[in-house]
C-alpha positions as CSV (number, residue, x, y, z in Angstrom):
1,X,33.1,-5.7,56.7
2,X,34.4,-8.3,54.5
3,X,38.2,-10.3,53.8
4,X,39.4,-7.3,52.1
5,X,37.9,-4.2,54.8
6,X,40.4,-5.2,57.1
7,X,40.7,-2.7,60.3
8,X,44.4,-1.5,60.0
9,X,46.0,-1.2,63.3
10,X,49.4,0.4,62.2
11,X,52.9,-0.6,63.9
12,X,52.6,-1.3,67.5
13,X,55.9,0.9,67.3
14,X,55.6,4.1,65.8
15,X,58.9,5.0,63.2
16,X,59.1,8.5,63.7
17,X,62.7,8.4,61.5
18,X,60.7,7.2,58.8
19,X,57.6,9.2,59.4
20,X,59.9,12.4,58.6
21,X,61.9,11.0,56.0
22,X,58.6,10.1,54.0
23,X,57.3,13.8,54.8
24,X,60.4,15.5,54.0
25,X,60.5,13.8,50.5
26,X,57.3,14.7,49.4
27,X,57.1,18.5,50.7
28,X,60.5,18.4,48.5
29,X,59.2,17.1,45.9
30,X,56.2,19.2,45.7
31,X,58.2,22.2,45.7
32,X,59.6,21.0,42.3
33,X,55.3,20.4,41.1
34,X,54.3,23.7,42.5
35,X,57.5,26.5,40.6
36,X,56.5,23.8,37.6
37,X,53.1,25.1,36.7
38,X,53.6,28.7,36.4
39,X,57.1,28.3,35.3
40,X,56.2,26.2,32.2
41,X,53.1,28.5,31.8
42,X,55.3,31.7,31.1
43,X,57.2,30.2,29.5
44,X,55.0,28.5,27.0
45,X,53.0,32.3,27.0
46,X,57.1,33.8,25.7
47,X,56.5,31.5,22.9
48,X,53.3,32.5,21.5
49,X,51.0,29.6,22.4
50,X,47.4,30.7,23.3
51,X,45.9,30.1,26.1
52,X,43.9,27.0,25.6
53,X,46.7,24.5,24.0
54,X,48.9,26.0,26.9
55,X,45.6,24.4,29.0
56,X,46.0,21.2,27.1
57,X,49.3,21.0,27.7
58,X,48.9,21.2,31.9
59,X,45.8,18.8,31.4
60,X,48.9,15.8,30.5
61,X,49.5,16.0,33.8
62,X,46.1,14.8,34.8
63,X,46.4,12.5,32.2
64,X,49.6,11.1,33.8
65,X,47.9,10.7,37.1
66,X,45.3,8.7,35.8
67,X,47.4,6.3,33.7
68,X,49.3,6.0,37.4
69,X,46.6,5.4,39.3
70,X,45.7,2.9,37.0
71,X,49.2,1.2,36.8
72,X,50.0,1.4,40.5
73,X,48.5,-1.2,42.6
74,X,50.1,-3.6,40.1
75,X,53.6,-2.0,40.2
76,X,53.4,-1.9,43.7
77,X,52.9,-5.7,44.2
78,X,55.7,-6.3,42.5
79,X,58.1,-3.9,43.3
80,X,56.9,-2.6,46.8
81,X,57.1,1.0,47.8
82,X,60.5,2.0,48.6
83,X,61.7,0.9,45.5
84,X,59.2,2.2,43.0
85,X,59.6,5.5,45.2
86,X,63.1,5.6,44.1
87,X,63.0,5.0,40.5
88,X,59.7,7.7,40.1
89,X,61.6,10.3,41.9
90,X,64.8,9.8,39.9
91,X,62.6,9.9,36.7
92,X,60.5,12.6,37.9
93,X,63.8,14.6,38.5
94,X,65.4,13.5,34.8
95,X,62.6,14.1,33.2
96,X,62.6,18.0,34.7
97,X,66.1,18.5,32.9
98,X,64.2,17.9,29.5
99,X,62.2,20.6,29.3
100,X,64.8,23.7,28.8
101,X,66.4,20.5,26.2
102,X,63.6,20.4,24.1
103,X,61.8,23.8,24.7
104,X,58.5,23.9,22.4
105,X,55.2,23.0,22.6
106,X,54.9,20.0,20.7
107,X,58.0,18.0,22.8
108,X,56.9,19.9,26.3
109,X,53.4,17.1,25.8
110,X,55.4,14.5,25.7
111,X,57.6,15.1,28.4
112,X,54.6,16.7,30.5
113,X,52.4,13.7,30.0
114,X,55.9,11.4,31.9
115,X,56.6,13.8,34.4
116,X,52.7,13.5,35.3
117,X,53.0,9.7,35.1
118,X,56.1,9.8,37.0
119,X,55.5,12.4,39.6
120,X,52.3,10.9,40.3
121,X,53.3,7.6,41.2
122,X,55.9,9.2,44.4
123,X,52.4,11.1,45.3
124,X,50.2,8.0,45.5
125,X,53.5,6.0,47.3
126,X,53.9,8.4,49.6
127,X,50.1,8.8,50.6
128,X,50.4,4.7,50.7
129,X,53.6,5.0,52.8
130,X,52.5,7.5,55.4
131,X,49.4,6.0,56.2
132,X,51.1,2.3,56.5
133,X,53.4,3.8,59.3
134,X,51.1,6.0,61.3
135,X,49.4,4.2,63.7
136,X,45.7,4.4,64.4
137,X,45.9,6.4,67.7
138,X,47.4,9.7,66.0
139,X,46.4,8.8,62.5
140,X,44.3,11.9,62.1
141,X,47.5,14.3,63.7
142,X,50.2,12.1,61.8
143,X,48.3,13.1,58.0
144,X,47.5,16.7,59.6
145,X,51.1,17.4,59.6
146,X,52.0,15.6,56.3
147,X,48.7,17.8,54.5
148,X,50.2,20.5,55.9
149,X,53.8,20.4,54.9
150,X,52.2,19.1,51.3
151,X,50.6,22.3,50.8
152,X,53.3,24.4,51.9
153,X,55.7,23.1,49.5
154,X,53.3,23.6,46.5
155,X,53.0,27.2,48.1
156,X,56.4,27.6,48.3
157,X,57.6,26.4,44.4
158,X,56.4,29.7,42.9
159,X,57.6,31.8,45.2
160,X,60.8,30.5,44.0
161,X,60.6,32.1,40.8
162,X,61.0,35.9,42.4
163,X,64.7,35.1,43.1
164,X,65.3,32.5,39.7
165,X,63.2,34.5,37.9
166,X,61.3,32.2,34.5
167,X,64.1,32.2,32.0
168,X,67.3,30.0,30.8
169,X,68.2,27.0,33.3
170,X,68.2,28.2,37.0
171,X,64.7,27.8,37.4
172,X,64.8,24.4,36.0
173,X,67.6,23.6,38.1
174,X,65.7,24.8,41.0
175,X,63.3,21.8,40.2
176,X,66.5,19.3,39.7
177,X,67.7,20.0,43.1
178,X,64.6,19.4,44.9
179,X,64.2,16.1,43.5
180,X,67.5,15.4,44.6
181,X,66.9,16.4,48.0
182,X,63.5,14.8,47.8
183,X,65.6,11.6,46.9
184,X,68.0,11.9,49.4
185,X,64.8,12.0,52.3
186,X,63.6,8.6,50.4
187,X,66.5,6.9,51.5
188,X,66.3,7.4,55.2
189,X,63.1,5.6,54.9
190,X,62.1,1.9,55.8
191,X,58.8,0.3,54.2
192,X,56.2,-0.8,57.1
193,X,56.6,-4.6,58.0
194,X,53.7,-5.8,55.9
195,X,50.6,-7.5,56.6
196,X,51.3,-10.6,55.2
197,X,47.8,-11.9,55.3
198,X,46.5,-8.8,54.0
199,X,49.4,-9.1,51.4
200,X,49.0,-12.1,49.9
201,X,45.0,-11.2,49.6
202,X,43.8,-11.3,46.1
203,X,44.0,-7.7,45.1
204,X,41.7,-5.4,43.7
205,X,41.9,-2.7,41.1
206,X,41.7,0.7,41.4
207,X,38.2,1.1,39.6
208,X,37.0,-2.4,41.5
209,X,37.6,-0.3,45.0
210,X,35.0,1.9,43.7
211,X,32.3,-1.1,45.5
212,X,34.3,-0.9,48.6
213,X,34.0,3.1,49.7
214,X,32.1,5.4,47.2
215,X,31.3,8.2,49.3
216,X,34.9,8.8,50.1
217,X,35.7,8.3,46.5
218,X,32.8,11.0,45.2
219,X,34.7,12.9,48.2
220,X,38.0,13.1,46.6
221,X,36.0,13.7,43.4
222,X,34.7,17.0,45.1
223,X,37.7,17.9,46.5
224,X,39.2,18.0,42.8
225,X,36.5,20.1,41.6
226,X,37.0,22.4,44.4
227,X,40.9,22.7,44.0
228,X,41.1,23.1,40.7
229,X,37.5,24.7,39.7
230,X,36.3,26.9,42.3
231,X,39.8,28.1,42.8
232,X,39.9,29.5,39.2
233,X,36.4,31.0,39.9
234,X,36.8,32.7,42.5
235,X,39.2,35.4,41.5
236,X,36.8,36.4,38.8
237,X,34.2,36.1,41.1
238,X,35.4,38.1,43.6
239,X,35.9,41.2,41.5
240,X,32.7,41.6,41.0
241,X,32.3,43.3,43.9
242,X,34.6,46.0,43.5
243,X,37.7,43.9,45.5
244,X,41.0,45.0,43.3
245,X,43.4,42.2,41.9
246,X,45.6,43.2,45.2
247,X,42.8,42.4,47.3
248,X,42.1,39.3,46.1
249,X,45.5,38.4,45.7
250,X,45.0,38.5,49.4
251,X,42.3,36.6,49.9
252,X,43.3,33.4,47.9
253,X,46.5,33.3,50.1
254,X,44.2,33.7,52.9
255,X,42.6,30.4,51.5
256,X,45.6,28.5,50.7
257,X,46.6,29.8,54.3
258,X,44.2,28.2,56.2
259,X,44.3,24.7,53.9
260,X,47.4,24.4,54.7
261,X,47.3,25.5,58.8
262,X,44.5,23.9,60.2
263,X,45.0,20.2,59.3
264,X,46.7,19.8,62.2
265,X,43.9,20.8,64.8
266,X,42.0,19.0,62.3
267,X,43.6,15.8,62.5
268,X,43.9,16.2,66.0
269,X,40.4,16.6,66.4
270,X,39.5,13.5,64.4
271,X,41.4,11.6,66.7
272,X,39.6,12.7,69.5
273,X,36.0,12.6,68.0
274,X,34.4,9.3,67.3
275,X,34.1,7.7,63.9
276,X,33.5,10.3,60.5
277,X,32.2,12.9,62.8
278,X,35.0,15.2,61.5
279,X,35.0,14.2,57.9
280,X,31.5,15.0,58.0
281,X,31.3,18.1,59.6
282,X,34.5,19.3,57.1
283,X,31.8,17.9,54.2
284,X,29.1,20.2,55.3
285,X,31.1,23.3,55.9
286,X,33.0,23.0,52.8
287,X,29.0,23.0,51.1
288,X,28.4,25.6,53.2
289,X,31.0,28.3,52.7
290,X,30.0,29.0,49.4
291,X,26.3,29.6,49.8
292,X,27.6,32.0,51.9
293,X,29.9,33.7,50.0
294,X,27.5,36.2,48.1
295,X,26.6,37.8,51.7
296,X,29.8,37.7,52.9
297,X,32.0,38.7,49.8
298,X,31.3,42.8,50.9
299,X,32.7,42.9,53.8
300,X,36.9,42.5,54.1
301,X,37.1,40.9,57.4
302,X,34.2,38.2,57.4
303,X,35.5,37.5,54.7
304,X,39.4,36.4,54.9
305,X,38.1,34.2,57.8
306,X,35.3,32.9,56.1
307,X,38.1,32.4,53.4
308,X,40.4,31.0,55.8
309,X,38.2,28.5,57.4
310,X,36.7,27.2,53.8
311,X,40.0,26.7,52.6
312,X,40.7,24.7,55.8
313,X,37.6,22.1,56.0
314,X,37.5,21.8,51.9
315,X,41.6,20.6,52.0
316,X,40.7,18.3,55.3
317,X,37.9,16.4,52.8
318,X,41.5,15.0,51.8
319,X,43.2,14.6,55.1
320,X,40.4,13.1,56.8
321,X,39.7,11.0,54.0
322,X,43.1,9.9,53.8
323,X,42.7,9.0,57.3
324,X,39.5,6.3,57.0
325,X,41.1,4.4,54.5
326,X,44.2,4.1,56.5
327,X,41.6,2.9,59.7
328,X,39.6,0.5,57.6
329,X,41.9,-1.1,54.8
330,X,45.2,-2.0,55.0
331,X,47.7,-4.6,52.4
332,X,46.4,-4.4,48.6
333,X,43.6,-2.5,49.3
334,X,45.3,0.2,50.9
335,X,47.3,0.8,47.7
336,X,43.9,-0.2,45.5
337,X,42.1,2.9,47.4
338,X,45.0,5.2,47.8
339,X,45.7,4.4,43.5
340,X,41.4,5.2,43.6
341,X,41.8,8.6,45.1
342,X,44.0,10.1,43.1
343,X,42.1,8.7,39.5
344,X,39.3,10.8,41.4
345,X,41.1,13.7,42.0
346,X,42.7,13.9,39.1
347,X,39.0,13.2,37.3
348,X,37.8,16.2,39.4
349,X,40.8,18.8,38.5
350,X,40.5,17.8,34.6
351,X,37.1,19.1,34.2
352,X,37.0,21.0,37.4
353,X,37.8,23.9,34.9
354,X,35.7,23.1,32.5
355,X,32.9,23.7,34.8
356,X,34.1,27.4,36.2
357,X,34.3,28.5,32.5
358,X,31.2,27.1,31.7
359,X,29.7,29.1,34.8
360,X,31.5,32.0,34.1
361,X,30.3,32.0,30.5
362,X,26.5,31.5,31.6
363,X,26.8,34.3,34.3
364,X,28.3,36.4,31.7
365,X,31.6,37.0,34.4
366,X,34.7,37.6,32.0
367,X,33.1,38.4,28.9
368,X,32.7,41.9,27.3
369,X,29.5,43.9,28.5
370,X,29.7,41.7,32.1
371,X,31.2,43.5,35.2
372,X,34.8,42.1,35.0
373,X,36.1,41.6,31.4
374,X,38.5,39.2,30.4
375,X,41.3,41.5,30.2
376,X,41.0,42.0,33.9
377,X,40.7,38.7,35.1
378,X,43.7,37.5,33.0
379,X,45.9,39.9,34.6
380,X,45.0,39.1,37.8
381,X,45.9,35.8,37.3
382,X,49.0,37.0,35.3
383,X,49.9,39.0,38.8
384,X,49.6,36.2,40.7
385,X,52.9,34.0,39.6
386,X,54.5,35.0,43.1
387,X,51.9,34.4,44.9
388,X,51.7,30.6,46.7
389,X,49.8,27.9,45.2
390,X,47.7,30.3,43.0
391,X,49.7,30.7,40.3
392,X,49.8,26.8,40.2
393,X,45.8,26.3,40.1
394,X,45.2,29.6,37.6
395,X,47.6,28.3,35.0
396,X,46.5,24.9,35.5
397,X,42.9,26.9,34.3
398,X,43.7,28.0,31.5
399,X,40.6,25.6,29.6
400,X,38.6,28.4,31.9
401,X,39.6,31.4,30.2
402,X,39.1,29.8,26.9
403,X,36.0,29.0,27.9
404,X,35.3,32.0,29.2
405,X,35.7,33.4,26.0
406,X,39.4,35.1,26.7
407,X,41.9,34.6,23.6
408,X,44.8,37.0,24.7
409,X,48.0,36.5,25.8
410,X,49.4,36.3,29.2
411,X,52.0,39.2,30.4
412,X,54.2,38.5,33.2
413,X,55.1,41.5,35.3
């Protein structure tokens, strides 16, 4: 372990005020990212725009993510976190007021490409923030919790739409007052008392951390490709054996379910074990569970638990890995690693994708003359814009369907 791998022993005193404040902002803001993706989806859909520059549009987000990844650890040594949390919430909020402004595909790239940037930056702060004030003891529990309200607030954001519904401004507005509230949690906040030996180390960049800890980096990579690949699969997938769209509308809630539930007796369990035990037996499960999903995919009941469980140990790749960098680096690299995760992430869901519709295009899934046609699979994910986070990952697919060789349009029921 050299200058920079420097054990991080967290405050001797935990800040729970903070702890909550930090949580409560982000499951706000997430809210706001998850009625986002399907909402400017159908609405893109209303005005014509096919499926694959509707696809490009969602991938600015990415984009954003990257360029802030990038940008961060050098933003954040100047500004510090509380700060820069403030300004990227109040732009990510502003910036949600533009789109009903200056509806139409061409301006929604802009201003998709800076609310990526924007709303990025809170999500690697906030990662950086929560991991600065849990302390080593209950680290695992401490991100458990914060995964777990995460996902539940990108679960909840479409939901949203069945009471706003996806037209005019009250959706939108929706988004405005969660980054408002979102805001509002910021300020209860304090940032950590810093390190200041580890703070006044020389720094490292984002890419440069790559030296430092590649397998948890090719970790976050997989857990991108997962998210945003298999989960646009699977649907298809799943309808090849004679499940109906309600059914699998089931099942992926099962999955997002159990990603969002178990981190908890997950991080509770890498506190207890010693070293990456955990991480590693969540790694080998989450390879598992889909070699096993052709013999279970028959039967209903193995099934949503097999479903249930995958979705748990694939999402605590994130938690746990979360959780080692907060035990082993602390100061600049802390932010270098935490700014590294997400470029990965983000790497994985851009051409996580691109992968399923290349799969599905080999298998001959979704295409006319395989067992489930495009017009099916569309429509299921079309059904799914109430349904938790997967109206969020499908229409952040759509490069799969054109891929898959789909060129209709979407119908919202």
């Amino acid at each position: 372990m050299n200058g920079h791998d420097q054990l991080a022993s967290g405050p001797e005193q935990t800040d729970w005020r903070s702890i909550a404040a930090v949580t409560t902002g982000i499951s706000v803001l997430s809210v706001m990212m998850g009625l986002s993706h399907p909402l400017l989806a159908f609405n893109l859909n209303s005005q014509g725009v096919s499926p694959t520059m509707i696809g490009l549009n969602a991938a600015m987000l990415g984009l954003g993510l990257l360029i802030a990844g990038w940008a961060m650890p050098s933003v954040l040594s100047r500004f510090g976190l509380r700060s820069t949390a403030i300004v990227c919430i109040a732009l990510t909020t502003g910036i949600f007021v533009l789109y009903p402004v200056f509806p139409g595909l061409e301006s929604w790239f802009v201003i998709r490409f800076l609310h990526g940037l924007a709303s990025s930056g809170i999500f690697i702060i906030c990662d950086i923030w929560i991991n600065r004030l849990a302390p080593q003891r209950i680290r695992g529990r401490v991100l458990g919790a914060y995964a777990t309200v995460f996902a539940l607030g990108f679960a909840i954001g479409p939901a949203i739409l069945t009471l706003t519904g996806t037209e005019g401004w009250p959706p939108f507005l929706s988004g405005v007052a969660c980054g408002i509230v979102s805001l509002a949690g910021i300020l209860f906040a304090t940032e950590p008392a810093g390190d200041e030996e580890a703070q006044a180390a020389p720094g490292v960049s984002a890419l440069g951390f790559l030296r430092y800890a590649p397998s948890l980096l090719i970790a976050f990579l997989g857990f991108g490709l997962f998210e945003a690949g298999l989960l646009s699969l699977l649907p298809i997938y799943l309808l090849d054996f004679s499940h109906t769209e309600s059914a699998v509308a089931i099942l992926l809630a099962t999955l997002i379910l159990g990603s969002a539930l178990l981190q908890i007796p997950i991080g509770i369990l890498a506190d207890w074990l010693p070293g990456r035990t955990m991480f590693f037996i969540c790694v080998g499960l989450a390879v598992l569970a889909p070699v096993l999903l052709p013999v279970l995919a028959s039967d209903w009941y193995p099934l949503l638990v097999h479903l249930f469980l995958w979705g748990g140990f694939a999402f605590g790749i994130y938690t746990l890995a979360m959780k080692e960098l907060g035990d082993r680096f602390t100061g600049k690299m802390l932010i270098a690693g935490n700014a590294a995760f997400a470029m990965a992430w983000s790497l994985g869901n851009l051409i996580g994708p691109a992968i399923s519709g290349g799969m599905i295009a080999w298998t001959g899934l979704a295409q006319e003359g395989g067992t489930v046609d495009g017009d099916i699979a569309v429509s299921l994910l079309a059904d799914f814009h109430d349904d938790i986070q997967c109206a969020d990952r499908m229409f952040d697919g759509h490069l799969l369907r054109s891929a898959a060789g789909y060129d209709g349009q979407f119908r919202c029921g």
